[in-house]
Structures are given as structure tokens and as C-alpha cells.
C-alpha positions, 0 to 999 in steps of 0.5 A: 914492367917495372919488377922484381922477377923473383929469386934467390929470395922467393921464399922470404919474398912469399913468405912476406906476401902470406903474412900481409894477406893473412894467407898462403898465395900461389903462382907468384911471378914478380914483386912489382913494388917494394915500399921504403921499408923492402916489404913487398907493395905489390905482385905480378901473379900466374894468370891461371892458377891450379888451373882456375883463371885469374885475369888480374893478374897484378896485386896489391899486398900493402895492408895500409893500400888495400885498406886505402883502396877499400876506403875510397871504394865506399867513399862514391869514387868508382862512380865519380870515376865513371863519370869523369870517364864518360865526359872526358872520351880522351881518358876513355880511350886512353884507359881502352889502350891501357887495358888492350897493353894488359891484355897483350901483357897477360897473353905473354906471361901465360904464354912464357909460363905454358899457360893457355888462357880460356877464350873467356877470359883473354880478352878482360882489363886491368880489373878483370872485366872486359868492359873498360868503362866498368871499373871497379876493384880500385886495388887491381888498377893501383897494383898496375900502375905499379908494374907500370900500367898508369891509366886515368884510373890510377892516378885518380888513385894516386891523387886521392890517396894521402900517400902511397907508403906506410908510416911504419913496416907492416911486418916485421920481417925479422919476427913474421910479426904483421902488426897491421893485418887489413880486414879482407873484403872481396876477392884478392889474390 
């Protein structure tokens, strides 16, 4: 996986990460992207955190990506998307394997972090369904891609997406200024 594991600047790393999202954040691991500007993309988080389950367990912190994702989500994507994959069973099973890495992937970051995953939530995908053909939460499968996770799904995203960088910093991290906060819908990180 493509990451920086956190360290010596875990706290401004955080730090960042909060004002993206408008909020604290707990358990993160790892940034798994970085845009041009240094500015944290996307995350690799705790798969339980404060006790309570998370399968997802990559995330995306880009308020431009997650307003993007948010967009396509209401532009019919998530159903052309089904579609493709139910007429193009190469794909299908190409996103089955992809979840199936996840799986194994999230088993032995619990496992290296002491965490013990309910039996309920061991075996959901990418975007926290057990069911590879339900896909949703288009954010959760651009956020993989990113740790390295290229599914059908991502790179629909990918090609979609006008581009996958912001035309200006969303904070400026010498100010904790965040001058493109996205609205939040759903449930993020």
C-alpha cells in the first residue's frame, strides 16, 4: 500500500485532516495521499474505533473529492456503474477479488493494531457492504484506489472525475484557514 504511515508529523497531519472535515477524527493509521500541495488527500483509519466497527476503512479528506464524489453520486453513476458490472462479469469478478484483498488487508491492520473484528463485519468490501455488486459510497472506492485498491469502480471515478487535484490549497496550513469546507452528507469518517 502506497502510505504514509504517520509520524513525526502526526499531529499537524490531524490537525489538517480536522479542518478538511470540519471535525475531530480518531484512529488514523496512515495518509494514503497527498495532493501537489502536501495537504493530506486521503487516509487509512483504525477499523474499530472507540470500540464501535468502521469496515471502511479508507478515507477520503479532499473537500473538492468528496464534493466530486458527492456529485457523481447524484448524477445516476452508482446505477450506470451496476450496470456495467452486471453486463461485463470480467469486471464483476475483477471487483470480487478487489474486495476479497480488502478484506484480508483490513484483518491484518486489526490484527497489527490488537483489534479484534466482530464476525459481522469481517467479511464487508471496500465500501462496507459484503455484497461486491452493491456499490455505493463512491468516496470509500476513490479513497482505496489511492492506497492502491484499483477496482472497476475506481477508475469509472477516475475517468469521470475532471481531475483528481485542486486548483488551490484547501487550507492553508500555515493559518488552519479552510477556505473550501464541502457540505457533509452521509456518513464519513
Amino acid at each position: 500500500m502506497p502510505a504514509d504511515v504517520i509520524g513525526t508529523d502526526a499531529d499537524s497531519d490531524i490537525a489538517l485532516v480536522e479542518l478538511q472535515l470540519g471535525r475531530g477524527v480518531e484512529g488514523v493509521v496512515a495518509i494514503s495521499r497527498r495532493c501537489r500541495f502536501g495537504i493530506p488527500q486521503a487516509i487509512v483509519s483504525a477499523p474499530l474505533r472507540a470500540g464501535r466497527p468502521f469496515p471502511e476503512v479508507f478515507w477520503l479528506t479532499c473537500p473538492y473529492l468528496l464534493r466530486e464524489c458527492g456529485r457523481l453520486e447524484t448524477q445516476e453513476t452508482l446505477r450506470s456503474i451496476r450496470a456495467f458490472l452486471a453486463s461485463h462479469p470480467e469486471r464483476m469478478r475483477e471487483l470480487v477479488r478487489a474486495n476479497a484483498e480488502f478484506v484480508k488487508f483490513r484483518d491484518v491492520l486489526a490484527t497489527g493494531l490488537g483489534q479484534s473484528l466482530p464476525p459481522g463485519v469481517a467479511t464487508k468490501g471496500i465500501s462496507g457492504s459484503a455484497d461486491p455488486a452493491s456499490v455505493k459510497c463512491l468516496h470509500a472506492f476513490l479513497a482505496a484506489h489511492f492506497a492502491g485498491y484499483e477496482t472497476p469502480v475506481s477508475r469509472i471515478i477516475v475517468e469521470r472525475l475532471s481531475s483528481l487535484e485542486c486548483e488551490r490549497p484547501c487550507i492553508e496550513k500555515s493559518h488552519g484557514h479552510t477556505p473550501d469546507t464541502p457540505e457533509r452528507k452521509g456518513r464519513h469518517l
